[in-house]
N, C-alpha and C positions, 0 to 999 in steps of 0.2 A: 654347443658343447665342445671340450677340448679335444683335438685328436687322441691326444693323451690317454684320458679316458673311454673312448671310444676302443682305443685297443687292450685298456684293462679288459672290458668285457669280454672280447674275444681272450684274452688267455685266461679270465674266469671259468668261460663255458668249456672251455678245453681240459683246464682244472678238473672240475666238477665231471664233465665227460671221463675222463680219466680213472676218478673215486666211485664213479657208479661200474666202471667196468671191472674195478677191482672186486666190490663189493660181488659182486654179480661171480664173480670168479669163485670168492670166497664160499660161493651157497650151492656153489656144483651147476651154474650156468654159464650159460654166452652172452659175452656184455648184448648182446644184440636183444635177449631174451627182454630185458628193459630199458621200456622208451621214456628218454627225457624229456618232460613237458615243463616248457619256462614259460612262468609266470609272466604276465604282462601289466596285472592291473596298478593303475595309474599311473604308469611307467610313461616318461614318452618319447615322441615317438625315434628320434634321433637313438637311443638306445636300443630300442626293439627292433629296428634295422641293421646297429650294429652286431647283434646278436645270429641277428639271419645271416646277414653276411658271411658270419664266422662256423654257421653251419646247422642253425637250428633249423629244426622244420615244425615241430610241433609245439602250438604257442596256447598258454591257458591265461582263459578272463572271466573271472566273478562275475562280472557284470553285464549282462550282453548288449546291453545299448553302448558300453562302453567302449565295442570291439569294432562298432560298426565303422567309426572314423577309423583305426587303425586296419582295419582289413582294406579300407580305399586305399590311403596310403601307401599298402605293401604291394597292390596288386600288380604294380609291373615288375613286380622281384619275383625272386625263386618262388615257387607252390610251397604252401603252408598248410598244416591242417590244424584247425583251432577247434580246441578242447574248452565246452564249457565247466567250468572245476566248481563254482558260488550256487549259493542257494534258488533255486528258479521260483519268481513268483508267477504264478499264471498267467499277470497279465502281459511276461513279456517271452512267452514259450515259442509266439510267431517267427521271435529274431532267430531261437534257433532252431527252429523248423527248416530255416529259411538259407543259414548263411553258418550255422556249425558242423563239424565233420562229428564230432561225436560229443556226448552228454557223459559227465561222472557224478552226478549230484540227485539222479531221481531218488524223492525222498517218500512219495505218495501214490496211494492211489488214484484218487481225485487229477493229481497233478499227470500220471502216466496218461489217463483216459484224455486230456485235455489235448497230450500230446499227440496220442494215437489218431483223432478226429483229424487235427491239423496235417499232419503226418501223411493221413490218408490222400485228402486233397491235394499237396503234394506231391502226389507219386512217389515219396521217397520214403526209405527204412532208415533210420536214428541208430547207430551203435549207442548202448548205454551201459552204465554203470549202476549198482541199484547202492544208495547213499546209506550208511549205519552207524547209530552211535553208539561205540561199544565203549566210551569210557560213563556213560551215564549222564552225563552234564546237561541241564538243563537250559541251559543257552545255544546248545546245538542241535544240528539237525540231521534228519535221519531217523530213519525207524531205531525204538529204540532195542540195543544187542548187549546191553553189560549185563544181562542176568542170565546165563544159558540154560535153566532151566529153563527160561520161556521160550525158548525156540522153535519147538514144535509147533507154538502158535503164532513166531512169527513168520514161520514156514507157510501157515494158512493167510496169513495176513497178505504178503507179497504175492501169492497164485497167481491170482487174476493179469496181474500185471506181466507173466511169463505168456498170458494167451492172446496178448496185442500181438500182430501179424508184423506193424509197424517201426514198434522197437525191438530190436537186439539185444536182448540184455546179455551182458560178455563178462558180466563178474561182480566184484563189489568194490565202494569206496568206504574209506571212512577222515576223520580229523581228528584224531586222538587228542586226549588232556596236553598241555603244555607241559612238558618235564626240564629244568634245565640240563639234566643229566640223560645222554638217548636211551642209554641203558635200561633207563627206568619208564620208556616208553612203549619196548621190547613187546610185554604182556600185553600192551592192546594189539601190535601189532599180530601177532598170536594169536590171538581172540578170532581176527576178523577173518586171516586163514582158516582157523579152525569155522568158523560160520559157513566161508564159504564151499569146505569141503562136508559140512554136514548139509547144507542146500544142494549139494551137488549128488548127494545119497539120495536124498528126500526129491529130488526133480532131474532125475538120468537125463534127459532129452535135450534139456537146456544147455548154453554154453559158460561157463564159471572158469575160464580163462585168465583173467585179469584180477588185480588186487591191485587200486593206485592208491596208493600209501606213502606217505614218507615226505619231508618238506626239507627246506635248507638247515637245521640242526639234527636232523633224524634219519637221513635219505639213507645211508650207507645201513643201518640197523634193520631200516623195515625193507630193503633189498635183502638183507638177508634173511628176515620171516619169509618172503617171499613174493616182494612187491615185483610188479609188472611197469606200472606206470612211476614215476615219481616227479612229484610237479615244486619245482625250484624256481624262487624269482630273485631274493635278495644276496642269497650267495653269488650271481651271476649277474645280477642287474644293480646289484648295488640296494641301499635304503631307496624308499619310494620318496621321492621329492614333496614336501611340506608337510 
């Protein structure tokens, strides 16, 4: 890859670093209050180290078999902490028991309890995110949150998963509908706030901290609903190659 482009990314992420701290201004916080998480999947790997270089620390992958060569790769560089952001299928919850700093995609319960076993024997605690889908779509995942009348039962639905010892649950995600306009993204964003401060009424004890929301056409919008987290890959890494 060209030097060339190698230092677009860097003044990408710079960019981007920059529109999230404005964003973040805008909503009566401190850019610090939210952490940029860049996308990695399928990215490779000559970009994802230009990225580091330029000052990322926190790097998110769909796939987690996919992060295992990239996590070798980095590992004489600066400390990373890689965020699994993709749908987790069970049978590959060992990789990140094993080798992710934190989870945004729990969608089950089945799938928590699978975690928590593995979790256990480990000796380690899992930061997590509990996954929702508040725009309704049936190709997503995530318990689902677009009708808030039912909340109170999905209040009951998620419990159990608050009394794993193992996971952390630290707030919620979601993947809202596709909008080309962010504005008109705005309402889910909204929604998942408001979910997560009526879970935070309905289970005082817990930590409902975090809201990672927001992607490279929507980031600056759902910062200002109230995201925490915002995971960007193509504003800063460019289109995924092929």
């Amino acid at each position: 890859m060209e030097t060339a482009d190698l230092t677009t990314i860097a003044e990408r992420y710079h960019r981007v670093q920059a529109r999230v701290a404005q964003a973040a201004r805008r909503s009566g916080r401190t850019p610090e209050a939210v952490r940029l998480v860049v996308v990695v999947k399928a990215q490779p790997i000559e970009r994802i180290r230009a990225v580091v270089a330029a000052g990322a620390r926190d790097l998110g992958e769909n796939y987690p078999e996919q992060a295992l060569p990239k996590m070798q790769a980095l590992q004489d560089g600066p400390p990373v902490r890689w965020h699994m952001i993709g749908h987790l299928q069970r049978r590959k919850t060992r990789i990140v028991v094993q080798h992710f700093h934190m989870l945004h995609s729990l969608d089950s319960v089945p799938l928590a309890q699978r975690l928590e076993r593995q979790l256990a024997q480990a000796g380690r605690v899992l930061p997590t995110l509990l996954e929702f889908n508040v725009g309704g779509e049936a190709q997503k995942h995530g318990w689902p949150a677009h009708d808030e009348r039912a909340w109170p039962a999905l209040a009951d639905a998620i419990a159990p998963v608050l009394d794993l010892p193992h996971l952390q649950v630290q707030g919620l995600m979601t993947v809202p509908p596709w909008r080309a306009d962010p504005e008109e993204v705005r309402p889910f964003f909204r929604r998942l706030r408001r979910l997560r401060d009526f879970l935070a009424r309905r289970f005082p004890r817990s930590t409902w901290e975090h809201l990672s929301m927001g992607m490279s056409h929507d980031f600056e919008v759902a910062i200002e609903e109230g995201a925490t987290f915002v995971r960007i890959g193509s504003a800063i890494l460019g289109p995924r190659p092929g």
